[in-house]
Residue frames as qw, qx, qy, qz and C-alpha x, y, z in Angstrom:
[[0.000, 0.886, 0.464, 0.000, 0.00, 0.00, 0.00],
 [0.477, 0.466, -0.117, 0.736, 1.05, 3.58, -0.71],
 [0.384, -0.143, -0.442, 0.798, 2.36, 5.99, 2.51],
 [0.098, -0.839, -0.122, -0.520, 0.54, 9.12, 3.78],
 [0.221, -0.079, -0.552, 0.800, 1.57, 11.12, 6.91],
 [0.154, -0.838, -0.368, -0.373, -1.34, 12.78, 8.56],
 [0.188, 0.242, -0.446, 0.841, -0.84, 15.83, 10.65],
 [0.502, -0.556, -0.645, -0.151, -3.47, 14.74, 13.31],
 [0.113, -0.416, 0.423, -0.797, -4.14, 16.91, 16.09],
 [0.116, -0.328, -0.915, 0.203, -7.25, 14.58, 16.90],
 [0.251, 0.250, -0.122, -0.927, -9.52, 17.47, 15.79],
 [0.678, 0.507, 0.297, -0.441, -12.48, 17.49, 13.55],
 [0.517, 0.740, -0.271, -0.334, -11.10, 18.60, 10.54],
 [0.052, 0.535, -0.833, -0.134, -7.86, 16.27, 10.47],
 [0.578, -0.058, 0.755, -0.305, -10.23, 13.66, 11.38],
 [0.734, 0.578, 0.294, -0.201, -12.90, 13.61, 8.68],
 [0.452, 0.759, -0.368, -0.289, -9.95, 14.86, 5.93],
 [0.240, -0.218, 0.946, -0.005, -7.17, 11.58, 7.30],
 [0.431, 0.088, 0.889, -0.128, -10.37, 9.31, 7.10],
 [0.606, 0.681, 0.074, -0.404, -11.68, 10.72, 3.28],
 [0.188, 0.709, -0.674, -0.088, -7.58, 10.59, 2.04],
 [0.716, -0.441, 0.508, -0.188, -7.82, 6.74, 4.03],
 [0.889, 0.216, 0.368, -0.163, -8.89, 4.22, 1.80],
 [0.808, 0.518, 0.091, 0.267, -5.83, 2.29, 0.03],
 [0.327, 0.701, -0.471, 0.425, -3.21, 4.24, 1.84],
 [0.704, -0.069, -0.513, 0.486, -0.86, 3.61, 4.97],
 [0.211, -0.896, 0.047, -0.389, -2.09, 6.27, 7.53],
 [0.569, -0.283, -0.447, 0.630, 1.02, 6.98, 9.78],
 [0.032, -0.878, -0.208, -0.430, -0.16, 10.00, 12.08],
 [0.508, -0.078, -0.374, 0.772, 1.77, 12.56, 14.14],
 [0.370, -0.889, -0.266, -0.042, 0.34, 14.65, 17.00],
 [0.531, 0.224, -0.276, 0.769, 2.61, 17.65, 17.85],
 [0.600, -0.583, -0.446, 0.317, 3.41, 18.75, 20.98],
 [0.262, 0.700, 0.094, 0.658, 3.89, 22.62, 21.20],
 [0.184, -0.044, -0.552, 0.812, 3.08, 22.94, 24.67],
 [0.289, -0.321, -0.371, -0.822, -0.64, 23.37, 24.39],
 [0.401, -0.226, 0.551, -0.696, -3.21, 23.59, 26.95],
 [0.826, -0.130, 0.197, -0.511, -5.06, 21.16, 25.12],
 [0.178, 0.555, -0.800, -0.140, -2.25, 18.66, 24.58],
 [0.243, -0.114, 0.956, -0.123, -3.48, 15.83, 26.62],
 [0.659, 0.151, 0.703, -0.222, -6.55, 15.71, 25.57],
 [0.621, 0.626, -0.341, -0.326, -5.94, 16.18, 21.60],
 [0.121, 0.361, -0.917, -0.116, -2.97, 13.33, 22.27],
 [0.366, 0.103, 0.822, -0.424, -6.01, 10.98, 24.13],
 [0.592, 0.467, 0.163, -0.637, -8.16, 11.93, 20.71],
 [0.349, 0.681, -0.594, -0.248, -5.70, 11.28, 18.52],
 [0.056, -0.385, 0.909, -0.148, -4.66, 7.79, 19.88],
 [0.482, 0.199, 0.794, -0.313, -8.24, 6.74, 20.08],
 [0.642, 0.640, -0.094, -0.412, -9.10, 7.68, 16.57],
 [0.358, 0.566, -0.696, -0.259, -5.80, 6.13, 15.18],
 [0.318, 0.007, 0.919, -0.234, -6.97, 2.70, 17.14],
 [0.532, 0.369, 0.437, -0.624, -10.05, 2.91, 15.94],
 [0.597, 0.712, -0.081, -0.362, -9.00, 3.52, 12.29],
 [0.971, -0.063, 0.130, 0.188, -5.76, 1.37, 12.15],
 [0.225, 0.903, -0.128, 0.342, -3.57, 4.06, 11.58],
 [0.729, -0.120, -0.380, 0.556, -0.23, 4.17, 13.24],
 [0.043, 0.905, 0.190, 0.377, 0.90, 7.16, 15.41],
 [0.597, -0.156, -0.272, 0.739, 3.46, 9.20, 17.40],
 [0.242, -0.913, -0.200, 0.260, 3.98, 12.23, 19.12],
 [0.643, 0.435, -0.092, 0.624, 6.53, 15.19, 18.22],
 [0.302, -0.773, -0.109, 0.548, 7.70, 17.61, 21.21],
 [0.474, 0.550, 0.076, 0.684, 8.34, 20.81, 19.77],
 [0.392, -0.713, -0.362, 0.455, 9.52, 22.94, 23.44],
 [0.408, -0.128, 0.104, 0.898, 11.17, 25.15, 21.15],
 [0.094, -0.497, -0.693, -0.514, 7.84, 26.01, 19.84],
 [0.455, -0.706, -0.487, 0.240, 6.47, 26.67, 23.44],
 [0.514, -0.469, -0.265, 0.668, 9.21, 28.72, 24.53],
 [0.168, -0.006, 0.348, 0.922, 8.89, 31.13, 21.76],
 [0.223, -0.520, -0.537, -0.626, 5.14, 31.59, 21.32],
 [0.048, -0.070, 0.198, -0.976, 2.86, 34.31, 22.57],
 [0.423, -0.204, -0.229, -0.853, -0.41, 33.10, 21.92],
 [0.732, -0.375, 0.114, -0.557, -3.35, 31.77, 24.43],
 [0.945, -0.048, -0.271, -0.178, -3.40, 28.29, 23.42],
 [0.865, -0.135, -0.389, 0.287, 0.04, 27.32, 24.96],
 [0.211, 0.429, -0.262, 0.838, 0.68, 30.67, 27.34],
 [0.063, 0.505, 0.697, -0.505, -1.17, 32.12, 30.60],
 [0.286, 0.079, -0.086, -0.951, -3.04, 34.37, 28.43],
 [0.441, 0.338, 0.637, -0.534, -6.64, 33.55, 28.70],
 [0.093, 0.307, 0.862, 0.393, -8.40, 31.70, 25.65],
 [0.373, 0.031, -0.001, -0.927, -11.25, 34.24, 23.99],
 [0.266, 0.407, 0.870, 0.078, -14.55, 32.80, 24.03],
 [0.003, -0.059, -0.553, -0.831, -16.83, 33.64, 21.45],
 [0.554, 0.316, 0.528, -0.560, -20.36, 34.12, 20.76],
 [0.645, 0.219, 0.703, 0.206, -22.00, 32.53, 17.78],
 [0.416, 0.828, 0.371, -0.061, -22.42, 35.73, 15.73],
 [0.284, -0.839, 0.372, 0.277, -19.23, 36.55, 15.96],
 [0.826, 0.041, 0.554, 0.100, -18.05, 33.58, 13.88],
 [0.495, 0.660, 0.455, 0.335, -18.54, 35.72, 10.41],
 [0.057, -0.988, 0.073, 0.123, -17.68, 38.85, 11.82],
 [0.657, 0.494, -0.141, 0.552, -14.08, 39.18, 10.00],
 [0.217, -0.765, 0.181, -0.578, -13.12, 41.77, 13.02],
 [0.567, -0.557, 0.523, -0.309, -13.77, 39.93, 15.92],
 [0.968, 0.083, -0.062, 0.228, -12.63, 36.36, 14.06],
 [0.543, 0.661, -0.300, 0.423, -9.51, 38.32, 13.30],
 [0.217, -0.605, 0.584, -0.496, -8.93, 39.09, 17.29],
 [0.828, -0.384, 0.348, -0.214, -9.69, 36.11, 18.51],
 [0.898, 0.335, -0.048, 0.280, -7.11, 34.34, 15.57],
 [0.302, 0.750, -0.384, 0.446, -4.76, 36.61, 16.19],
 [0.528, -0.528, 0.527, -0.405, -4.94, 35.72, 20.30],
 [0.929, -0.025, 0.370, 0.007, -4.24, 31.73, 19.21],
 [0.693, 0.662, -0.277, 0.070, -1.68, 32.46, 16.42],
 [0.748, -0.544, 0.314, 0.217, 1.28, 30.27, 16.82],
 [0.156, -0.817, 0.398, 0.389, 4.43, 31.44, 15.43],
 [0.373, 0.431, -0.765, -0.300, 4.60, 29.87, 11.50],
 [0.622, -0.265, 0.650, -0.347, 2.57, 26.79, 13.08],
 [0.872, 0.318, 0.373, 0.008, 1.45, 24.82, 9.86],
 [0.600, 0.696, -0.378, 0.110, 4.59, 25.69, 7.77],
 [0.073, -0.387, 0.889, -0.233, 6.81, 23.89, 11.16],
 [0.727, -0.007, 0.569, -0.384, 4.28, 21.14, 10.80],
 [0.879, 0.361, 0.309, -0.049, 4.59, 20.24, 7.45],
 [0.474, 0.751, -0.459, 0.033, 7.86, 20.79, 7.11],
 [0.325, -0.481, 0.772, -0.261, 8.52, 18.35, 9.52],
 [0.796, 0.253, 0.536, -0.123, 6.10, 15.99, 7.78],
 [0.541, 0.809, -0.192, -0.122, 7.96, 16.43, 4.67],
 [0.283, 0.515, -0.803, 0.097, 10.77, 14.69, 6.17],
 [0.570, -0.143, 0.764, -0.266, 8.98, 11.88, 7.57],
 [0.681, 0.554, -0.002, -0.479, 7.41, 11.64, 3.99],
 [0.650, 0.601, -0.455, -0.093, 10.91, 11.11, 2.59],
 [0.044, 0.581, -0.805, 0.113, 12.00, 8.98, 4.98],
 [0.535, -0.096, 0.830, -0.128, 9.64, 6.38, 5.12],
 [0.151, 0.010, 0.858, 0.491, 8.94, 6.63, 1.72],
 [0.412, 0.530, 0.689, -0.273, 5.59, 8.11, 1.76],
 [0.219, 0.338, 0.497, 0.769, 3.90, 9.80, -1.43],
 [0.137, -0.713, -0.185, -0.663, 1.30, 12.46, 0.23],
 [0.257, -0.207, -0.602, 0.727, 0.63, 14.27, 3.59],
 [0.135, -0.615, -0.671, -0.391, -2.85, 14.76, 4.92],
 [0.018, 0.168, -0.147, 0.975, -3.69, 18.36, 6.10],
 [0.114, 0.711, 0.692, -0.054, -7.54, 19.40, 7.59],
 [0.006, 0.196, -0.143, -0.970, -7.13, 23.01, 6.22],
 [0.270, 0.542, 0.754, 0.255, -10.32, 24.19, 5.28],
 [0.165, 0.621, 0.424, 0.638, -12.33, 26.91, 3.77],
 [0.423, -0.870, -0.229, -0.110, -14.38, 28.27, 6.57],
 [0.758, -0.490, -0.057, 0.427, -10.52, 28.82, 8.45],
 [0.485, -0.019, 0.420, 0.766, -8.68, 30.24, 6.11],
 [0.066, 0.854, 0.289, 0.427, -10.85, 33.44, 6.16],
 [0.398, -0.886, 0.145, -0.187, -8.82, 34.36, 9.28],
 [0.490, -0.598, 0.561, 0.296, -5.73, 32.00, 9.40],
 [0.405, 0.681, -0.463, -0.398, -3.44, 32.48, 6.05],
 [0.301, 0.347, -0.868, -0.190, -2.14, 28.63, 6.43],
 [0.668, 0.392, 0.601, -0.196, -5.51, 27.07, 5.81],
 [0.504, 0.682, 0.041, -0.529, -5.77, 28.42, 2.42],
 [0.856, 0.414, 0.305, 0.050, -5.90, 26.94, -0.41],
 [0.396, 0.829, -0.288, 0.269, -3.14, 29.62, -1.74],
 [0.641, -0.571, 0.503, -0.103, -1.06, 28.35, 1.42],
 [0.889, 0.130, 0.432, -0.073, -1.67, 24.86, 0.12],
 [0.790, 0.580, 0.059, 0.191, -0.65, 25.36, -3.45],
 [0.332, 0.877, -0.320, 0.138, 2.33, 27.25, -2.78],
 [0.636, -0.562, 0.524, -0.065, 3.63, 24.84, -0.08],
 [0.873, 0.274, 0.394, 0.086, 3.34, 21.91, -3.15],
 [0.495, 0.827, -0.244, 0.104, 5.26, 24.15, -5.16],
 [0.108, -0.709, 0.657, -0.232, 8.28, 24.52, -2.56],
 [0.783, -0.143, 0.598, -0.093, 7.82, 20.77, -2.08],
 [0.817, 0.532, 0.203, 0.091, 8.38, 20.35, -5.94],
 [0.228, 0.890, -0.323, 0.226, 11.30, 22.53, -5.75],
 [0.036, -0.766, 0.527, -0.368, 12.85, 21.34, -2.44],
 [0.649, -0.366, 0.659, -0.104, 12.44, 17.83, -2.07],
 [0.105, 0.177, -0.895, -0.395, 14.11, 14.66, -4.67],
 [0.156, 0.239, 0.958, 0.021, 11.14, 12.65, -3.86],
 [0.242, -0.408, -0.645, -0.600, 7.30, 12.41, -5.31],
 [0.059, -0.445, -0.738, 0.503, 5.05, 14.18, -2.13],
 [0.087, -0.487, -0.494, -0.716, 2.17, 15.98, -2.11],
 [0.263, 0.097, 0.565, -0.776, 0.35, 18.05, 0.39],
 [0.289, -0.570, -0.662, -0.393, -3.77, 16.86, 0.41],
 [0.068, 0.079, 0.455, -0.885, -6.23, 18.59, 1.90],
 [0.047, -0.309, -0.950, 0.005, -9.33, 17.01, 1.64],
 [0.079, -0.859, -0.375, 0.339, -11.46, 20.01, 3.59],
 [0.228, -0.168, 0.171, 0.944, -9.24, 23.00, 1.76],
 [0.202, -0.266, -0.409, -0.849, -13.10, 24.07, -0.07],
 [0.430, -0.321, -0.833, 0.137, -14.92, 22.92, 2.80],
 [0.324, -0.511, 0.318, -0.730, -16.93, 24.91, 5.81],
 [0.393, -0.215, 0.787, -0.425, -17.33, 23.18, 9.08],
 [0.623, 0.165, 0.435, -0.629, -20.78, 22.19, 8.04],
 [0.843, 0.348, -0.356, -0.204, -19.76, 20.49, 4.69],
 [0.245, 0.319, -0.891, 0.212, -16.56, 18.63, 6.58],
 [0.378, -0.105, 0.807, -0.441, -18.78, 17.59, 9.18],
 [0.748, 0.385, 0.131, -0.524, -21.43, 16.13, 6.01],
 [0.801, 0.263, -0.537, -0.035, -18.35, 14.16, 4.49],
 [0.003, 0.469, -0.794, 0.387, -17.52, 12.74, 7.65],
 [0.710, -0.010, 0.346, -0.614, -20.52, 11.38, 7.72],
 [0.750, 0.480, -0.181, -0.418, -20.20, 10.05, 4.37],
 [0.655, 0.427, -0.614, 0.108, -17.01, 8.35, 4.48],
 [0.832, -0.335, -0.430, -0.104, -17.68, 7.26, 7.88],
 [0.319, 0.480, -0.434, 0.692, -14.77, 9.26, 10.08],
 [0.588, -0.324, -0.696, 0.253, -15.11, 8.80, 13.79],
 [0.039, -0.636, 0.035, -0.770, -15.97, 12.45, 14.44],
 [0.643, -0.645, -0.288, -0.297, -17.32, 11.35, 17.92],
 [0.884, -0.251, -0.092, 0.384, -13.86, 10.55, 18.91],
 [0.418, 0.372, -0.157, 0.814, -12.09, 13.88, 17.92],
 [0.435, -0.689, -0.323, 0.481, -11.30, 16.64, 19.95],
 [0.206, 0.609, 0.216, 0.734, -11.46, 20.73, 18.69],
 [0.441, -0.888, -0.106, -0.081, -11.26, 22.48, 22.24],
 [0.305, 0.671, -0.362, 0.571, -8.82, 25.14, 22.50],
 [0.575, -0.628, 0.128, -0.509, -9.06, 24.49, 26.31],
 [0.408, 0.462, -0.730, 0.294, -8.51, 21.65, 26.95],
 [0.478, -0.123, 0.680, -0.542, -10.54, 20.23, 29.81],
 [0.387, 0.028, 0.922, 0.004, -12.25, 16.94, 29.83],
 [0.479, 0.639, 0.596, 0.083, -15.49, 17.79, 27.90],
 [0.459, 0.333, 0.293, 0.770, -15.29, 20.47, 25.45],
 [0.013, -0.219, -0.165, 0.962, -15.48, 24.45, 26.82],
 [0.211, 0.733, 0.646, 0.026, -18.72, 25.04, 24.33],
 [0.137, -0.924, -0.270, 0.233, -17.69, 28.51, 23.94],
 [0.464, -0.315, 0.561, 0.609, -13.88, 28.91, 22.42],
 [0.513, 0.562, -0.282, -0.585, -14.05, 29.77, 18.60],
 [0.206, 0.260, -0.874, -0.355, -13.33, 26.50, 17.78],
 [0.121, 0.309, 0.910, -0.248, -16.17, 24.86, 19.95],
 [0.491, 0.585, 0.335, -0.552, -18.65, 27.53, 18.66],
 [0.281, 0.430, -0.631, -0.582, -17.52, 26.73, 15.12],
 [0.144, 0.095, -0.983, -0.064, -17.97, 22.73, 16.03],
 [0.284, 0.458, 0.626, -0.564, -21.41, 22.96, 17.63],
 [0.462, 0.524, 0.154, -0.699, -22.66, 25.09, 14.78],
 [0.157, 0.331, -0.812, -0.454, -21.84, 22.87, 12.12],
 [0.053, -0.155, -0.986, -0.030, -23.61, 19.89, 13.32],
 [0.269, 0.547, 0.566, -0.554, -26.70, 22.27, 13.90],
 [0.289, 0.475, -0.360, -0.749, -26.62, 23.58, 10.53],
 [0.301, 0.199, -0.790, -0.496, -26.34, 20.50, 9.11],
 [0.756, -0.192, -0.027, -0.625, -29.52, 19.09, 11.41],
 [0.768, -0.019, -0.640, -0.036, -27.48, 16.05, 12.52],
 [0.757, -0.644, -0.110, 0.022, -26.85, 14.73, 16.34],
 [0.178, 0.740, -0.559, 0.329, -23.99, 16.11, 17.93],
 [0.801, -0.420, -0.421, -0.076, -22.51, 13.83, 20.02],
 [0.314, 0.313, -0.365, 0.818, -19.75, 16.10, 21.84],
 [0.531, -0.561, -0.435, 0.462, -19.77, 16.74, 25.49],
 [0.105, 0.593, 0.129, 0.788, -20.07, 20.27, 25.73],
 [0.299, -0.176, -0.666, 0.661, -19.67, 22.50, 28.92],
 [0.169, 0.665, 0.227, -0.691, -21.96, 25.19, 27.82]]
């Protein structure tokens, strides 16, 4: 079978996009460690999804990562919570992205999966970038994407590819092919927090909540509020 790397936080998005990209490949996933608040449980998501799905998986520490970033998720600054109307606002998405931005985070992720690519020989690496993100963080986007493949076409001997399954996607369509292709969405984790059930309130939990209401299906996420 041919190789993929996924970059799996144990999220939504990586979920459903890893388990569209699945079928007919080798899924070896890596959960990096940055120092986030919600480390343990994204690593506890991550591990039970890749059981689930047969997928191998490992951790990367990245303390240099920690020691240098500024924003909420792995600092004492205090995680914004959102309201739901706030989502669209471009303004107040933009402050609350800006208060989670880690320093170059998906260009030190997949440049690190770029060399696991070539060293066990895989041929792609699965991303959840998606649409609905990538109105507020530049490395979702689809321009991201394409230009990363370029510098991958430039800067490595071997055949890889970034995928990105969700890159045209909002919440509410990823969470409609997860249905489809049958991704264990019940098992991921998308709380910037970091406590046992999910905050309900974070921009990612009001992002995850409103999907599955849009799309009129059962949520089954633990939610604190």
């Amino acid at each position: 079978m041919k190789k993929a790397i996924s970059v799996f936080s144990g999220g939504l998005d990586c979920c459903v996009a890893t388990s569209a990209f699945a079928e007919d490949w080798q899924i070896h996933a890596i959960t990096f460690n940055y120092g986030q608040k919600a480390f343990k449980r994204e690593l506890e998501a991550a591990k039970e999804i890749c059981a689930k799905m047969n997928w191998t998986h490992e951790v990367i520490d990245l303390p240099w990562l920690a020691k240098i970033s500024t924003s909420s998720l792995n600092t004492d600054e205090e995680i914004p919570d959102v309201n739901v109307e706030d989502l669209d606002d471009l303004e107040k998405s933009g402050e609350t992205a800006s208060s989670v931005w880690v320093p170059a985070r998906n260009m030190v992720f997949t440049s690190i999966a770029v060399s696991y690519a070539e060293s066990i020989g895989a041929e792609a690496i699965i991303v959840g970038w998606d649409k609905e993100e990538a109105a507020t963080f530049p490395d979702n986007s689809k321009e991201f994407l394409n230009k990363f493949n370029e510098l991958i076409d430039v800067g490595s001997p071997d055949n890889i590819k970034i995928e990105a399954p969700a890159i045209d996607l909002t919440k509410e369509e990823i969470v409609k092919l997860g249905i489809e292709v049958g991704a264990p969405m019940e098992l991921s984790y998308s709380c910037y927090k970091g406590g046992n059930k999910h905050c309900g309130v974070c921009e990612s939990c009001m992002r995850r909540k409103r999907a599955f209401k849009q799309l009129g299906v059962d949520d089954l996420t633990e939610y604190e509020s």
